[in-house]
N, C-alpha and C positions, 0 to 999 in steps of 0.2 A: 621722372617726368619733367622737372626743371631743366634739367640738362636737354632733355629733346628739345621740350619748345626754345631755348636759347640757340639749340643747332639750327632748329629753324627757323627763328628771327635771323640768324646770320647768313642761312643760304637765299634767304629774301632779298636781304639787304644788297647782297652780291649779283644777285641778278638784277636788281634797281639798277646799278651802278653800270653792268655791262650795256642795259638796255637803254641807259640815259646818253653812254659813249659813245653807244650806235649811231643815237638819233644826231648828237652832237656832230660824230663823223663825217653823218651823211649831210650835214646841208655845212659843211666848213666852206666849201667851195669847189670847186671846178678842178678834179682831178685828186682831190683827198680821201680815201676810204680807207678802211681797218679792217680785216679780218680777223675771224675769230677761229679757235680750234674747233672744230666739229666736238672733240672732247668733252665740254660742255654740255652738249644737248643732253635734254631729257625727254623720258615719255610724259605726253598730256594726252587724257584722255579725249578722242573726239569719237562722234558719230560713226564710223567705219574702224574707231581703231583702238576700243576698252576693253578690258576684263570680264564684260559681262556677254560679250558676244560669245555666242556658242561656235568652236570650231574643231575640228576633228579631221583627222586624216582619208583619204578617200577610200572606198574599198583595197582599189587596186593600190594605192601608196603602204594602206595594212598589211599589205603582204612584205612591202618592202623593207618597212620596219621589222617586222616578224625577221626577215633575212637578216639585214645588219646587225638586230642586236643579239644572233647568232653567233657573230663574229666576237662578241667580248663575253669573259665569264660572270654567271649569273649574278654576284655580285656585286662588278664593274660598269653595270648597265651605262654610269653619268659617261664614261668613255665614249658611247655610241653621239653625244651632244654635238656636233659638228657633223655628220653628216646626215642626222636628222633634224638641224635646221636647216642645209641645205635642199631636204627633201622639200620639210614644209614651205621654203621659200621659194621651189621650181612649183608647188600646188597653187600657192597665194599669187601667182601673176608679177613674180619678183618680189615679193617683199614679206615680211615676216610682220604679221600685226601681234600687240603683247596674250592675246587669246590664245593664237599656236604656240608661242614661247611657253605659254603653263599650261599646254595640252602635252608637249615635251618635256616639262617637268614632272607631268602626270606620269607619263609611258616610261621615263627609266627612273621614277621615286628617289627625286632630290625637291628643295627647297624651291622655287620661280628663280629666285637671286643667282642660283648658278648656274643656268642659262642665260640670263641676262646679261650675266659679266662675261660671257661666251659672244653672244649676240653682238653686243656693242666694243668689245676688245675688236672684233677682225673685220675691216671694213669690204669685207665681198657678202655681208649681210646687211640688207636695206629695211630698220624699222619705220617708213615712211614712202609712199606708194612713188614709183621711179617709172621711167616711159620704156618702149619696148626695147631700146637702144637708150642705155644709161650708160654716158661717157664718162670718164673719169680722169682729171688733171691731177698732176702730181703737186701735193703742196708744200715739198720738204724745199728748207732751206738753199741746197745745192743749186735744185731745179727753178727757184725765183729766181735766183741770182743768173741765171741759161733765160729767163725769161716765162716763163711756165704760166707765170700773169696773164703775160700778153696774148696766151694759147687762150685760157680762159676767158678773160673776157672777147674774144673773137668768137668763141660758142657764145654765151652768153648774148652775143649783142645780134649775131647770125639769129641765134633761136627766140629771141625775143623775152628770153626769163631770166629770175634771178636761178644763183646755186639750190640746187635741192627743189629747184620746182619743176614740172613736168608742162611741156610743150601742150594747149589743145586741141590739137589732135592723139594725144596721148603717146605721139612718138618718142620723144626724145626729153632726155633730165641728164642733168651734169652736177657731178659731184666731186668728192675733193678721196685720194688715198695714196698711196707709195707709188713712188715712181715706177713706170713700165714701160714706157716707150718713148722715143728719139721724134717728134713731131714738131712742126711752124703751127702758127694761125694761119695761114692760108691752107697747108695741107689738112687741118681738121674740117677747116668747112667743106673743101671738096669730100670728104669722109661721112661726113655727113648729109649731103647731096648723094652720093651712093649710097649709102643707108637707107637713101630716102624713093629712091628707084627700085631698090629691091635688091643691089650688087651686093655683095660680099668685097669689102677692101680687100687686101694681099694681105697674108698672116704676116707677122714680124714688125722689125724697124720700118719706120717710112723712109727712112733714110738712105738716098741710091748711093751713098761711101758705106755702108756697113753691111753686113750679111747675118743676117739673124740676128745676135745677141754681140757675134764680134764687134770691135773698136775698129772706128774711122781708118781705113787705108788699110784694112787686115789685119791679119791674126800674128802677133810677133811670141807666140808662146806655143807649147804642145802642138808643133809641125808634123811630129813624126807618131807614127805608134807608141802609147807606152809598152816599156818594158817589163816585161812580165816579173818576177820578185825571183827572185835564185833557187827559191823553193819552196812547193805550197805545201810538203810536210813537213810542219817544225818541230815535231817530236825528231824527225832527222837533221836534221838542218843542226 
């Protein structure tokens, strides 16, 4: 017991300290701010989003369940945890409150904890209520340096919110995860004026020098067919 409460004196203390940074950050002056890792966040229980809310999968998602965890041996059930929180999170209106996380710890009998650390490792799961269209800016390193900033806050100022909060209209939230696509600040707001009409933007790069996933100016590798192996039996071979 000593040992816990000292763990928790010090993750107190740590939060004081981030939260005292913030505030410092934010009124340093005109054009100074900090971001923080999303890694940090933790659950706080609110109103729409405790432990004691009762939640449960819909009929027709019971069956779905019933299917997937078909798919692993009876055993194995914790295996099915990724795409039955993706289940619960297509039910919840995007998001996953910590009630369906230990309804899913329920259904394949494991601990809450190892879904959690499921939940909050991959960031295509939202424990915090996101708009119908939840954009997503890349926050690694490379992409600041490309300017990924400047994408972000162009949503941000466009939609009138901070990271992590939802438009009211309940459209649109921006958040932060791994790089995925080749985008300006001016091409996200028009992306999100079509969002906002009802269009569907083009799949892929926004980017008219690239083609899908290739590099600026084309493809300088795998032009041609690969070639097939010399021989697929290798007990002869």
């Amino acid at each position: 017991m000593p040992a816990t409460r000292h763990g928790a004196k010090r993750l107190h203390g740590l939060r004081q300290i981030l939260l005292s940074s913030h505030i410092v950050s934010g009124t340093a002056g005109a054009g100074q701010s900090r971001s923080y890792s999303t890694a940090l966040n933790y659950h706080l229980d609110s109103p729409d989003n405790n432990p004691k809310m009762k939640w449960e999968f819909s009929t027709t998602n019971m069956e779905r369940v019933k299917e997937i965890l078909s798919h692993y041996p009876s055993n194995y059930k914790q295996s099915a945890v990724i795409p039955l929180l993706d289940l619960a999170q297509q039910q919840h209106g995007g998001w996953l409150p910590v009630s369906a996380m230990n309804e899913i710890a329920r259904v394949i009998e494991v601990a809450p904890i190892r879904v959690y650390e499921v939940a909050t490792f991959y960031s295509m799961f939202n424990r915090t209520k996101v708009g119908k269209y939840h954009l997503l800016v890349c926050g690694t390193t490379p992409c600041m340096i490309r300017g990924s900033r400047d994408i972000e806050d162009a949503l941000l100022k466009h939609l009138g919110v901070k990271r992590n909060e939802v438009t009211k209209d309940g459209l649109f939230s921006v958040g932060e995860m791994e790089c995925m696509e080749d985008v300006t600040p001016k091409r996200v707001v028009e992306i999100v004026e079509m969002l906002r009409r009802g269009e569907a933007p083009p799949d892929g790069t926004q980017n008219p020098n690239r083609i899908r996933s290739g590099p600026q100016g084309g493809n300088t590798t795998l032009l041609s067919e690969p070639k097939p192996p010399p021989c697929r039996d290798l007990d002869a071979c």
